[in-house]
C-alpha positions as CSV (number, residue, x, y, z in Angstrom):
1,X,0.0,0.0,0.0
2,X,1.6,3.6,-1.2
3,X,2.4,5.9,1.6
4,X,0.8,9.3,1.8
5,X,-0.1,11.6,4.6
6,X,-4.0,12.1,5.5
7,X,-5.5,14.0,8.0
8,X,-8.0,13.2,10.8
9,X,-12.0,14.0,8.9
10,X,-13.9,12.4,11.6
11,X,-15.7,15.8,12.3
12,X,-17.8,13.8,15.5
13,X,-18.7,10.4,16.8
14,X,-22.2,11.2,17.4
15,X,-25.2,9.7,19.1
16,X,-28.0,9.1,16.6
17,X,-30.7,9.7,19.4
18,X,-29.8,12.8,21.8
19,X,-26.9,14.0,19.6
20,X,-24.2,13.1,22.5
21,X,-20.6,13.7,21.6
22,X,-18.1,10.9,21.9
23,X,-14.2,11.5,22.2
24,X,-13.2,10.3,18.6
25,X,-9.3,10.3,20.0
26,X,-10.4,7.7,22.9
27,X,-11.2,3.7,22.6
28,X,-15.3,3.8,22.2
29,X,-17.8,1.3,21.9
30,X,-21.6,2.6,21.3
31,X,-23.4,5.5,22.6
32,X,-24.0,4.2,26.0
33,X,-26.4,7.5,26.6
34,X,-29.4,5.6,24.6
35,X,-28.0,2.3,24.5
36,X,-27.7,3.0,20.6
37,X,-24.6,2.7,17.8
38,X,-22.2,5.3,17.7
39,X,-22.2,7.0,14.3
40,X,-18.9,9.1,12.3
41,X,-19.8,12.0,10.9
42,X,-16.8,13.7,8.6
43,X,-16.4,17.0,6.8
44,X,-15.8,16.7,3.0
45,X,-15.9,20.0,2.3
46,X,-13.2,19.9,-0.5
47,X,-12.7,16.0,-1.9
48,X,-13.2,15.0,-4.9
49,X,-13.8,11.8,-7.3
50,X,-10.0,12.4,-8.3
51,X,-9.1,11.8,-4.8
52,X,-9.7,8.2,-4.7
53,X,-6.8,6.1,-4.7
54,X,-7.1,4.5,-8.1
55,X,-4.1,2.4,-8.1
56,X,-4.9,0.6,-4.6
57,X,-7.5,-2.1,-5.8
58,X,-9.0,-3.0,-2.4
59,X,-11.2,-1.1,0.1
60,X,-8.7,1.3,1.3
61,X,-8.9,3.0,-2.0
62,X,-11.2,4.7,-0.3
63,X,-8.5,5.7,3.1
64,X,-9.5,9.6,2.6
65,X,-12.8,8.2,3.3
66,X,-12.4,6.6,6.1
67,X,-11.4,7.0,9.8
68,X,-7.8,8.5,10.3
69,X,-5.3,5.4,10.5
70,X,-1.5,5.6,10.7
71,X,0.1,3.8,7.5
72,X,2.2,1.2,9.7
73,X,-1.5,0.5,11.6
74,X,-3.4,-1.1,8.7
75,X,-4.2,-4.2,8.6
76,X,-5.0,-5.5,5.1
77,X,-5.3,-8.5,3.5
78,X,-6.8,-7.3,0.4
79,X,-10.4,-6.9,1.0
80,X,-12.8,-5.4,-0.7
81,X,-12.9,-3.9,-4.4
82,X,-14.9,-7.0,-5.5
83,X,-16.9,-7.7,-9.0
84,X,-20.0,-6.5,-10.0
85,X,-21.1,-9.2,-12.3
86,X,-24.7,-9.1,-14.5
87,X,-26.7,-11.9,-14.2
88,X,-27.7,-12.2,-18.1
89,X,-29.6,-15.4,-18.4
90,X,-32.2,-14.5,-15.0
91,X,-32.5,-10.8,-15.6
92,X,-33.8,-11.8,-19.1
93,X,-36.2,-13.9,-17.7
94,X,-37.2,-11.7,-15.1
95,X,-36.8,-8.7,-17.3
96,X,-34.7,-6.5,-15.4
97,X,-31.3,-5.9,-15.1
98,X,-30.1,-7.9,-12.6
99,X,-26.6,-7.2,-10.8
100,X,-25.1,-9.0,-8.3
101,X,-22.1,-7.9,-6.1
102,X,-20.2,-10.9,-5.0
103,X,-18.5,-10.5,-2.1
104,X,-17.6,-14.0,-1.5
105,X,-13.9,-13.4,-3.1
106,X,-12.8,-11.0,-0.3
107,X,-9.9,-12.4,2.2
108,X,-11.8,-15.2,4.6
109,X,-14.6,-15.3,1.7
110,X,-17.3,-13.0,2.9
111,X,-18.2,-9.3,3.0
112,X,-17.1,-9.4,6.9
113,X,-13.4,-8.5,5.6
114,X,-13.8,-5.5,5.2
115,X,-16.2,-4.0,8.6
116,X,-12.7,-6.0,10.3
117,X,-10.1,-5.1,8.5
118,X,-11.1,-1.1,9.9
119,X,-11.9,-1.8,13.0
120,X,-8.3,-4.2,13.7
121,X,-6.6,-1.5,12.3
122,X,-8.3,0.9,14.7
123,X,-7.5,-1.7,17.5
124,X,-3.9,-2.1,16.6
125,X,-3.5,2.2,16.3
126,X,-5.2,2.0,20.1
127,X,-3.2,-0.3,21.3
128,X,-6.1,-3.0,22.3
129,X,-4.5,-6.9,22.6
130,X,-7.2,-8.8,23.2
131,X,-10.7,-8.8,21.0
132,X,-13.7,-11.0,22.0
133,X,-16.6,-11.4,19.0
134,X,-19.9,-13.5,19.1
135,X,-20.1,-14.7,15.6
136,X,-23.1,-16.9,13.3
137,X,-19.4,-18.0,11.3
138,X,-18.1,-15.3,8.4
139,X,-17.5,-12.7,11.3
140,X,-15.6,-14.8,13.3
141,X,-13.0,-16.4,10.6
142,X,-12.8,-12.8,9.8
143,X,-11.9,-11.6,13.2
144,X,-9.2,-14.9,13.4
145,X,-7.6,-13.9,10.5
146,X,-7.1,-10.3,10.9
147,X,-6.2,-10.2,14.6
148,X,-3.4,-13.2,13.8
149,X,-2.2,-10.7,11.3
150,X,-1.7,-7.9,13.9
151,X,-0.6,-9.9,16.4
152,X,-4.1,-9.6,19.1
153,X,-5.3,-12.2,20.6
154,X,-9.1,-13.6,19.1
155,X,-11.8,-15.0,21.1
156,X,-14.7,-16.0,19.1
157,X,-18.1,-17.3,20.4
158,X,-20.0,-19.2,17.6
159,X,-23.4,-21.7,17.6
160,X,-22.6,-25.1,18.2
161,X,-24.8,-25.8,14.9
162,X,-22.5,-23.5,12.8
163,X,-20.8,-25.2,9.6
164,X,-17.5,-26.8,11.0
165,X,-15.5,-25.1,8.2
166,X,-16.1,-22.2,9.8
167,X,-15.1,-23.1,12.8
168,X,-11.8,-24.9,11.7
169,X,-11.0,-21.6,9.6
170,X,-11.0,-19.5,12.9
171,X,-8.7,-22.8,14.9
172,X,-6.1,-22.4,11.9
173,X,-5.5,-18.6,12.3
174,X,-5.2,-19.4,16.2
175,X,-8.1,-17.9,17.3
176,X,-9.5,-19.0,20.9
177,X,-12.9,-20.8,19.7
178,X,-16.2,-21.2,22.4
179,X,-19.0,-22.8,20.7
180,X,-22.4,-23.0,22.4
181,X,-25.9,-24.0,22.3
182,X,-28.1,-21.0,20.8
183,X,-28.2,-18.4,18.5
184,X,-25.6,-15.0,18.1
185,X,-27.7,-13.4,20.5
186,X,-26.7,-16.3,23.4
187,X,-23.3,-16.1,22.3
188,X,-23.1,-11.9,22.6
189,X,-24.3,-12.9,26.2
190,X,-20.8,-14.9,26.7
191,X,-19.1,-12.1,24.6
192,X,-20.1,-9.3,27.3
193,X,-19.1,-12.0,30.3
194,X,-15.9,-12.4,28.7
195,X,-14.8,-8.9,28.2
196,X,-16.1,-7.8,31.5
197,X,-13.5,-10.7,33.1
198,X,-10.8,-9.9,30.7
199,X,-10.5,-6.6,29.6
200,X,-11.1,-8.2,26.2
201,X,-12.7,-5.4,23.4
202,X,-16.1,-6.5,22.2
203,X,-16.2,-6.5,18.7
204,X,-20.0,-7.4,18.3
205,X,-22.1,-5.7,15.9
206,X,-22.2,-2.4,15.9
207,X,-21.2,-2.4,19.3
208,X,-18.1,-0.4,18.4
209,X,-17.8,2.6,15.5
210,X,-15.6,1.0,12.8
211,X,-16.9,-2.2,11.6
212,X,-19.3,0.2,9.7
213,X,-17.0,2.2,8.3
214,X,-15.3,-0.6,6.7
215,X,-18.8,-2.0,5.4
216,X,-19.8,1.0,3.6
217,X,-16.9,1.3,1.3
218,X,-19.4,-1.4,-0.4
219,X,-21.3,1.6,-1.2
220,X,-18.6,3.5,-2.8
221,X,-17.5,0.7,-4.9
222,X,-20.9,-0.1,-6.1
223,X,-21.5,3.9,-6.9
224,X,-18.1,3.8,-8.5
225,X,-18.6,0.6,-10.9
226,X,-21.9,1.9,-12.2
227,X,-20.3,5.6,-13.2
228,X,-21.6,7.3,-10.1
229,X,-25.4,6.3,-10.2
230,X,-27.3,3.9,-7.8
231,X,-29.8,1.0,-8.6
232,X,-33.1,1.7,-8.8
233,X,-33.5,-1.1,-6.1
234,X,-30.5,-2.7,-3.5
235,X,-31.5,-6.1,-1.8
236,X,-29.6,-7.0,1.0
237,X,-29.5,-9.6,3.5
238,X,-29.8,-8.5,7.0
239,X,-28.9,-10.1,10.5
240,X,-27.5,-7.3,12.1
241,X,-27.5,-4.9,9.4
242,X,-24.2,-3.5,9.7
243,X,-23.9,-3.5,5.8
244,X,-27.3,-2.2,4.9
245,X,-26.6,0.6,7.0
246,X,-23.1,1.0,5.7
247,X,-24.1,1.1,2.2
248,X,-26.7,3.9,3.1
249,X,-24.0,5.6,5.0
250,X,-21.9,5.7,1.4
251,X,-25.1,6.8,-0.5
252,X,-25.3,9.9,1.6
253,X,-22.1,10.7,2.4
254,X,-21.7,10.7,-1.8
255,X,-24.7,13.0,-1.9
256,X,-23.1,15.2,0.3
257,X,-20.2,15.2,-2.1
258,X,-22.5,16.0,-4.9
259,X,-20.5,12.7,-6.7
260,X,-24.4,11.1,-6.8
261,X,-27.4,13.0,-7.9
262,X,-31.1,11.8,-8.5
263,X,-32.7,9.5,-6.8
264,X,-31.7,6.9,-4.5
265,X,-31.8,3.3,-4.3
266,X,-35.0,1.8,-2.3
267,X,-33.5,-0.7,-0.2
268,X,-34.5,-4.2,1.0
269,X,-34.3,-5.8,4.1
270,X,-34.2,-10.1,3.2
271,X,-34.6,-12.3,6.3
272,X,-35.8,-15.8,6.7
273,X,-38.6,-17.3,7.9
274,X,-37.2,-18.9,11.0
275,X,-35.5,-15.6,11.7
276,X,-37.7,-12.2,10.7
277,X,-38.0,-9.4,13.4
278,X,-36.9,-6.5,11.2
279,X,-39.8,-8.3,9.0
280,X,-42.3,-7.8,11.5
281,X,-41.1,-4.3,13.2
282,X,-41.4,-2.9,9.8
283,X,-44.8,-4.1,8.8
284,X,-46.4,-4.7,12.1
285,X,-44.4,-2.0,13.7
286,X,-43.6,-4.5,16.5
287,X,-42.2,-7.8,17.2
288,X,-44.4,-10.3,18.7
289,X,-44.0,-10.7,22.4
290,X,-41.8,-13.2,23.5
291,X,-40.2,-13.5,19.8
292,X,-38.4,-17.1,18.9
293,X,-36.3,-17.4,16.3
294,X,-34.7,-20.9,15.3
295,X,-31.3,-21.3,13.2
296,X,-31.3,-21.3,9.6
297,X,-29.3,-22.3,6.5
298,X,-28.6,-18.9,6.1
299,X,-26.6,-18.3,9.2
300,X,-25.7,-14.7,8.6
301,X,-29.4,-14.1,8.8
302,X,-30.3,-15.6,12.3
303,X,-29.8,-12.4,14.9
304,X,-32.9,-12.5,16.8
305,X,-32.1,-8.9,18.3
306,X,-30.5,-6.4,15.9
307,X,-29.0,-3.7,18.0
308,X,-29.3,-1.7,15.1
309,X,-32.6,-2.1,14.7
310,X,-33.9,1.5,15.1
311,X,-31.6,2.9,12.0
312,X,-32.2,-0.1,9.8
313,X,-36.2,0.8,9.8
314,X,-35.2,4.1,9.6
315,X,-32.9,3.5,6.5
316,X,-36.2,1.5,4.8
317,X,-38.1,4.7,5.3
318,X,-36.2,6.7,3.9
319,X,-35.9,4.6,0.8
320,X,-39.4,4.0,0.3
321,X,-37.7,0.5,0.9
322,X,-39.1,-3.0,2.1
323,X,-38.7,-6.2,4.0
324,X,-39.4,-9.4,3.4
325,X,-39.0,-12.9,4.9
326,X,-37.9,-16.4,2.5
327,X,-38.2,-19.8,3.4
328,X,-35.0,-21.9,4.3
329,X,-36.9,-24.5,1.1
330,X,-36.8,-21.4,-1.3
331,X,-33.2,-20.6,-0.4
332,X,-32.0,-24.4,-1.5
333,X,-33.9,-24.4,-4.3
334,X,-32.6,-21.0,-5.1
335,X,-29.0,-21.8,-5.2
336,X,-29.3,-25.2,-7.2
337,X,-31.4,-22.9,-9.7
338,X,-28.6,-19.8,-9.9
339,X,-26.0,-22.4,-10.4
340,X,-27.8,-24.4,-13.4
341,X,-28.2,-20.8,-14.8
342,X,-25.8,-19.0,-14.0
343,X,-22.9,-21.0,-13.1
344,X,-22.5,-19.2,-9.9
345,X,-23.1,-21.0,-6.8
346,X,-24.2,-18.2,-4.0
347,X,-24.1,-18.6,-0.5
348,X,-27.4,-19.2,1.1
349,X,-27.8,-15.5,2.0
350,X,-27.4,-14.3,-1.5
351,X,-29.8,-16.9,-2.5
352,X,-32.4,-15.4,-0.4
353,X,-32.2,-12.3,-2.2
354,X,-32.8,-13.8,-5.4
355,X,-35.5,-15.4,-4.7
356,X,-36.4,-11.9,-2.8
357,X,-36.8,-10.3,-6.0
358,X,-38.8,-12.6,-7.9
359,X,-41.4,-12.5,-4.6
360,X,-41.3,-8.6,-4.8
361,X,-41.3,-8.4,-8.8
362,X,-44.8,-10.8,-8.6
363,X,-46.2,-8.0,-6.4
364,X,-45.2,-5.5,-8.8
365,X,-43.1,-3.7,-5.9
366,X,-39.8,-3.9,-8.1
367,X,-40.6,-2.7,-11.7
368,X,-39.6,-4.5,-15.1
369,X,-36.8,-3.0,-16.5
370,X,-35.9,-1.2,-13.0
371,X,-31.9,-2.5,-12.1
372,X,-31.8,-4.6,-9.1
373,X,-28.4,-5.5,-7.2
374,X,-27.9,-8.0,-4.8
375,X,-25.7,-8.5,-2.5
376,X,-23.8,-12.4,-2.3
377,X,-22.2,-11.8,0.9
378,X,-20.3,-14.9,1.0
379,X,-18.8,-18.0,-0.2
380,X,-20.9,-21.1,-0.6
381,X,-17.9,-23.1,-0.3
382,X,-17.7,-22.2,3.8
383,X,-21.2,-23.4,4.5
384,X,-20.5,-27.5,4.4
């Protein structure tokens, strides 16, 4: 990576709520005020297109554009910067324009490389040696891989059901490994235990600032590899939502910059079946009492409790955007079909959002002839 001097944009680390200020030059986690994520705002009052770093094909092409870090303090292993590719054969059918970005070829094979590769790097410049994550599988192998890379010890807390590729990926970087009966949400219970007896930094969703920093340089790429316009419509599959939000994040920031202009993409909440509360909070405008959630084949999608979940309904309002729920059935079926197709086996998440599309394209919510990305978050090689 080239050397070159930036300086510190973070103009606050804000509460979304009551507007509390957060020290941006001190370790933070969320904004403990209202219990809520803490959000970066910046000031680009003078950047430009031409200031993206053109020759660094990975996420930090985008360094001016994200939190301050000191050259020697980065930790990459490549992430991010990943293909847009046009699914010809199913957009035809379907006739749209269908796009999918495939995340699955980032370091660790998932889109989790990238929220980790900022917020590691902001460990290592902080001096933190220890990080504790509760993890469905991608987030965790992530974690392993980066922290072995900066020399900080890992602890990651993953469902005893998860895929046990997943687990040996995080064993080989030399990760600590608990594995448990439950869902994320039981493990983030073991995650807070752990750093409370330790000293360990909780790295849990959007229980820190920089994990969504890293996530919403998808944004940026996807603006950048469609010449600075948008999809008419962005489906995403959410568990915790960190890259929905980040993506948003992007959108804005880029209007802000004036580098996007018109109208913005309406965005898509896909979660399954055995695992739908942002589902139900945004079109009952509650989650049932009591909610139960089992595990699914798409593991990033069961969170039971997003912490996020107040800015992720906001984000679908102010997209004019949606949420829908697909069966664990539809999701196999969808992946054997995309691979007949397509030749392109997606992981079960991106599945969903395929089949997604077609539900929301039979209730005429998604046009013909509107584009439509989706979003393959990971590899379908790390879920056997």
């Amino acid at each position: 990576m080239e050397t070159a001097s930036i300086i510190d944009r973070i103009s606050e680390m804000i509460c979304p709520v009551c507007g509390k200020i957060y020290n941006k030059n001190e370790i933070q986690h969320y904004a403990t005020c209202c219990n809520q994520p803490l959000i970066i705002e910046f000031d680009f009052s003078k950047e430009t297109k031409d200031d993206i770093r053109k020759n660094i094909r990975s996420m930090w092409r985008y360094r001016d554009y994200l939190p301050f870090v000191e050259e020697q303090n980065i930790v990459s292993l490549g992430e991010g910067f990943t293909p847009l590719h046009t699914l010809e054969k199913l957009g035809e059918q379907l006739e749209i324009n269908l796009l999918v970005k495939d995340e699955s070829v980032n370091p660790t094979g998932s889109f989790k490389a990238r929220g980790i590769s900022m917020a590691i790097s902001k460990a290592k410049e902080f001096g933190i040696s220890h990080c504790v994550m509760p993890t469905a599988g991608n987030a965790g192998g992530a974690l392993s891989a980066y922290c072995a890379k900066a020399d900080i010890k890992a602890t990651v807390i993953m469902p005893e059901h998860t895929a046990e590729t997943l687990k040996e990926e995080c064993r080989s970087y030399g990760a600590e490994l608990i594995t448990i009966k439950g869902l994320i949400n039981d493990c983030g219970v073991r995650a807070n235990e752990i750093a409370a007896q330790t000293g360990a930094f909780n790295m849990s969703t959007l229980k820190e600032p920089y994990r969504l920093e890293g996530k919403k340089t998808m944004g940026y790429e996807i603006a950048e590899q469609l010449e600075w316009k948008v999809p008419d419509v962005i489906v995403y599959p959410t568990g915790g939502g960190t890259g929905l939000l980040g993506i948003w994040k992007a959108f804005k920031e880029m209007q802000d910059l004036n580098w996007i202009r018109g109208k913005m993409s309406r965005m898509v909440v896909v979660q399954t079946e055995n695992c739908q509360p942002m589902v139900h909070l945004f079109h009952q405008g509650t989650i049932p009492e009591n909610y139960k959630a089992t595990s699914s084949i798409a593991l990033g999608l069961a969170v039971p409790f997003a912490f996020a979940q107040n800015q992720i309904q906001q984000v679908l309002h102010e997209s004019d955007g949606n949420a829908i729920a697909i069966s664990d059935h539809e999701i196999r079926e969808e992946i054997l079909h995309i691979a007949h197709l397509e030749g392109m086996l997606l992981s079960p998440e991106g599945a969903a959002c395929i089949s997604a599309t077609r539900r929301l394209l039979a209730d005429n919510w998604i046009k013909k002839e509107e584009t439509v990305l989706i979003l393959n978050t990971g590899s379908w090689y790390k879920y056997h």
